[in-house]
N, C-alpha and C positions, 0 to 999 in steps of 0.2 A: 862679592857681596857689596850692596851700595849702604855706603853709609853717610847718614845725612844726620843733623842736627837739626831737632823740632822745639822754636822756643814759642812761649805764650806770651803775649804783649798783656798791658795794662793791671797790672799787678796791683793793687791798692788801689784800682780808680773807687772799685765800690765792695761793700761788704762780700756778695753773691759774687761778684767777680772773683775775688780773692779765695773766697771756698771750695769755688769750682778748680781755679788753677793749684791750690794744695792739695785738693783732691785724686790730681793727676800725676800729681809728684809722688804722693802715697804709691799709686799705681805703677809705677816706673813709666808711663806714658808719657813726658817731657824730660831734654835735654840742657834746657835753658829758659829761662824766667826773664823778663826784662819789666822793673818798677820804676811806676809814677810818684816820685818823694814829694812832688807837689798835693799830691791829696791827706786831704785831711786827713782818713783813716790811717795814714803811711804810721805814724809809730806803731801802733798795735799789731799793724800787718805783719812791719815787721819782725815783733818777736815772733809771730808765728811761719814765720819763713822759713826763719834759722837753723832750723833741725835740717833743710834739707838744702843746707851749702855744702857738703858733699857729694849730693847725689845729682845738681843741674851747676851748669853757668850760671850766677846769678846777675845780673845786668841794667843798668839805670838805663831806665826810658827817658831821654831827655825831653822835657816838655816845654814847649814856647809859645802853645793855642789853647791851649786847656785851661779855665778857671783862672786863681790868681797865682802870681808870683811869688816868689817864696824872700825877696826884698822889694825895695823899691827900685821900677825902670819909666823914668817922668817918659822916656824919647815913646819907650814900647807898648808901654798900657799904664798910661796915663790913667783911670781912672782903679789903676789896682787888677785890670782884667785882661789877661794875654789876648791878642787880636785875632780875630778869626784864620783860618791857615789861608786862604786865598791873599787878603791882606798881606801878611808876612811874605808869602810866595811873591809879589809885585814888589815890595818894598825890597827883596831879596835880589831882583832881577836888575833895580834899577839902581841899586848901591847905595839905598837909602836906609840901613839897616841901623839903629846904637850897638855897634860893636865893642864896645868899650862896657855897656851896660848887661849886652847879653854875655860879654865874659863873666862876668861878675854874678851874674844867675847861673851861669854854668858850673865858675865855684861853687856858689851856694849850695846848687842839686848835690852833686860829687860831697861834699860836707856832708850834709844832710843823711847821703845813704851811708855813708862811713859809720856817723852818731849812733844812727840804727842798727845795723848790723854788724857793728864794730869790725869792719874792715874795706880796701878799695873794691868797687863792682871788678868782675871779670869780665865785662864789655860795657860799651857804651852803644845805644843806635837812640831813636829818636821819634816820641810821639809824632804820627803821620810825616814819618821820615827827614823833623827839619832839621835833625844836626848834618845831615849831609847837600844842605840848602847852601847857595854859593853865599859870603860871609857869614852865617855861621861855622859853616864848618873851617872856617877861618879863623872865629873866636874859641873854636873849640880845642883846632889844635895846638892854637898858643898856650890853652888853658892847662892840659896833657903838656906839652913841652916845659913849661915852667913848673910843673909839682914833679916833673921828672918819672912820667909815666909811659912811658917808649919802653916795651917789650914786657910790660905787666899787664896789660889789658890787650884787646884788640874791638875791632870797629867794625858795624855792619855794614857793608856795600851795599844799598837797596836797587841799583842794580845788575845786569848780567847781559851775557850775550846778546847777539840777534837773535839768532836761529833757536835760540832756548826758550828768546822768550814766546816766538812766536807760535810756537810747536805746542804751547799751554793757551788755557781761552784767558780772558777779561786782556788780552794784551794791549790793550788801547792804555789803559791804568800803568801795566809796566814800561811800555813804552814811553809815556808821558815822564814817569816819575825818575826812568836813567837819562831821558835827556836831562829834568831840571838837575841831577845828578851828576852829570856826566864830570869826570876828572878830582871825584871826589877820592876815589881807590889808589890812584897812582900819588895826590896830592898825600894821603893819609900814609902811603907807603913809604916814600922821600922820607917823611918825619919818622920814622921809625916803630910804624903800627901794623900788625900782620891787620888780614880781613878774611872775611870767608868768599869763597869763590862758588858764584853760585847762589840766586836765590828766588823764591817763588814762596806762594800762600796769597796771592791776592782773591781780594771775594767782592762782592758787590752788597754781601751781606743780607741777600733777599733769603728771608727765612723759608721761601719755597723750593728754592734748590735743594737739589742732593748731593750735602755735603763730604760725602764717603764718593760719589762719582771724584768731583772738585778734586779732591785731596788726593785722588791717583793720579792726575794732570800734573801734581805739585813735584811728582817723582818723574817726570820725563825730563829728558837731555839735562843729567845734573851735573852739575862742575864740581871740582875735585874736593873742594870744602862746603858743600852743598849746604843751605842754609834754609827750613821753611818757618815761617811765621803762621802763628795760627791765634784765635781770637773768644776762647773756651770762657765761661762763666755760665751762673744765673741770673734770667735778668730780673728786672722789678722796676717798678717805680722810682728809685733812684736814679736807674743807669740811665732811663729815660730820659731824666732832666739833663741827663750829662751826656750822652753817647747816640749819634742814630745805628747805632749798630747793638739791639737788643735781641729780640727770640732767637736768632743767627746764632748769639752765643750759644746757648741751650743747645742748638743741633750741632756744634763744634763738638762742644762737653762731651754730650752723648754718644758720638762719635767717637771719639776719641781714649771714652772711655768704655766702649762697646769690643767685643769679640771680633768684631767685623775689621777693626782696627788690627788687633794682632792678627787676623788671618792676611791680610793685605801686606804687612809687613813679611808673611810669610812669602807669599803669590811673589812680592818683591826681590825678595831673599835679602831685605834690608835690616838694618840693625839701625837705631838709635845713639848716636853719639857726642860728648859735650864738646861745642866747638873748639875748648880749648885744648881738646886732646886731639882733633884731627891738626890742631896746626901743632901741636908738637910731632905731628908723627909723619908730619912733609919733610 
């Protein structure tokens, strides 16, 4: 039986987003959650989360591009607003990063979801993947090593093999995203952080694909703690302002919360699992 772990990104970005991902939690259709504490809506969210930390990973999306900061960073968004991800990507490559500032936001977020959901997240990964950006992921495992977080949480590796990745489409995206990655799994391992092995759900987000095709691509050549991301809501005029990735959600949702979902899982002979139980059970 292949058993993989299916978490939904962006948790409290917006109202419809968030209804859609409780929606799928009601349904046993997700294994893991990962939230935006930076968004406004994040209190509210979170009471309505909390019923279902039992039944997923629950996991902070660490965010560094999205809207504002949740204190002051004069080096990183100076005018109160996180810099575009290309920005941060450059600034990332050439050592030009406020590490000292983005640890400090990193406390913050990790605070933040605690308040809320009165407890640590069960993983950490990272809005369009910059906690595993070269110098962040640097402030970040200082930040874990200092609150003494080695073997309470674990960390998402965004990405994976060759041959894994290449056996799935949009691999241009995955390929790009484990170079800027690369040595982030072993660095994160040193310090004392399991990860999952294994990962896929990359989309291009064209709401004309057929995302039930996509989503069986997502289950070839999986690694032993197989990990997929997926990107479920409703959209609206909100998400709009915020996200170019809108009607896409709706055909995840749909998807995902469709029959056609559990037959596929059947075709598979896969099961659903929270990643923290697959790494207990290495």
């Amino acid at each position: 039986m292949l058993r993989f772990a299916l978490c939904a990104d962006d948790y409290a970005l917006t109202p419809g987003v968030s209804r859609g991902i409780l929606e799928l939690l009601e349904a046993g259709r997700l294994s893991a959650v990962s939230v935006l504490v930076t968004a406004p809506k994040w209190p509210q969210a979170a009471g309505e989360l909390k019923p279902f930390a039992s039944a997923a990973d629950i996991g902070l999306h660490l965010n560094l591009t999205l809207g504002a900061p949740l204190g002051a960073l004069p080096g990183l968004a100076p005018a109160n607003q996180f810099p575009a991800l290309g920005l941060l990507v450059r600034s990332a490559l050439l050592g030009r990063l406020p590490l000292a500032e983005i640890a400090a936001e990193i406390a913050r977020q990790i605070d933040s979801f605690a308040q809320y959901l009165g407890r640590l997240p069960d993983f950490i990964d990272g809005h369009q993947h910059v906690h595993a950006l070269p110098g962040v992921r640097d402030a970040l495992l200082q930040v874990l090593v200092e609150q003494h977080l080695g073997g309470r949480l674990w960390l998402r590796d965004p990405g994976d093999r060759l041959h894994a990745i290449v056996a799935r489409p949009l691999r241009r995206k995955a390929l790009a995203l484990a170079a800027l990655t690369a040595g982030f799994a072993s660095q994160a391992e040193t310090s004392g952080f399991a990860l999952n092995q294994g990962f896929a759900g990359f989309s291009d987000f064209a709401p004309s694909r057929d995302y039930a095709a996509i989503f069986a691509t997502f289950l070839r050549s999986p690694g032993p703690r197989h990990l997929v991301m997926c990107h479920p809501g409703y959209s609206d005029d909100a998400l709009a302002r915020l996200d170019p990735a809108t009607s896409s959600r709706d055909a995840e949702l749909a998807f995902l919360l469709s029959r056609a979902f559990a037959q596929m899982l059947a075709i598979h002979s896969a099961k659903l699992i929270r990643p923290s139980e697959a790494l207990r059970s290495q």
